[in-house]
C-alpha positions in Angstrom: 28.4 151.7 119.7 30.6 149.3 117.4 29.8 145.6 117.8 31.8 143.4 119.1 33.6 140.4 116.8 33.1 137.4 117.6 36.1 135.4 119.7 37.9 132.6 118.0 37.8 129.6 120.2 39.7 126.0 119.1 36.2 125.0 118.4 35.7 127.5 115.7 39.0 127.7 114.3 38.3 124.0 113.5 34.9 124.3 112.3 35.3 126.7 110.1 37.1 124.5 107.2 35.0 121.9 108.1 31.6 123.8 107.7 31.3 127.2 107.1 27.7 128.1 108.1 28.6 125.7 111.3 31.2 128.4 112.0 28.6 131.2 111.6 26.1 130.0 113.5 28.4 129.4 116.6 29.7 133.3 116.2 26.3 135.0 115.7 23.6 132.4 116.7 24.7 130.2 119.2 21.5 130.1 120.9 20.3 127.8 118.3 23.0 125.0 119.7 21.9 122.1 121.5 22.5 122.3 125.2 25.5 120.8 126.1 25.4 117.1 127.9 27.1 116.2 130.8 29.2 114.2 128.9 30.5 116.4 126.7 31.3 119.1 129.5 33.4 116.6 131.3 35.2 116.3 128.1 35.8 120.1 128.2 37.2 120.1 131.8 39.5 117.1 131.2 40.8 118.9 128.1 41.3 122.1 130.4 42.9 119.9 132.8 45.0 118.4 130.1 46.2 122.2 128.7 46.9 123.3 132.3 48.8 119.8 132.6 50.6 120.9 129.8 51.8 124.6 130.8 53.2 123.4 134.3 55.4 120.9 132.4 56.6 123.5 129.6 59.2 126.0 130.8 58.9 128.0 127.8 54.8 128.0 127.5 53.1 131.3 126.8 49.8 131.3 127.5 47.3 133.9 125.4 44.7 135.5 127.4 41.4 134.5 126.7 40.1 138.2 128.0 42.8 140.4 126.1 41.6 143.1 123.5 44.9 144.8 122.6 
């Protein structure tokens, strides 16, 4: 069975000039990361609040699906 490739997430678009092996450790070891905090989990949800904020207000947004393998 072919393995799967990693997904590329905001987070590792943007890490990825910034730090290389950052970048491959978040695709193939990211049980090495620290746990995350509380704090930084409510910065994910406000920024998922934010983005769905920001696709009621745009009549032209086209969302890409996180789950799609096409």
């Amino acid at each position: 069975m072919a393995s799967q490739l990693p997904r590329l997430s905001k987070t590792r678009f943007q890490a990825g000039p910034q730090c290389p092996k950052q970048l491959w450790l978040r695709c193939y070891r990211p049980e090495l990361a620290d746990p995350i905090s509380e704090a930084q989990q409510a910065v994910f949800d406000q920024g998922h609040r934010v983005g769905d904020l920001a696709r009621r207000l745009s009549a032209t947004c086209v969302s890409v699906c996180s789950t799609c393998t096409a």
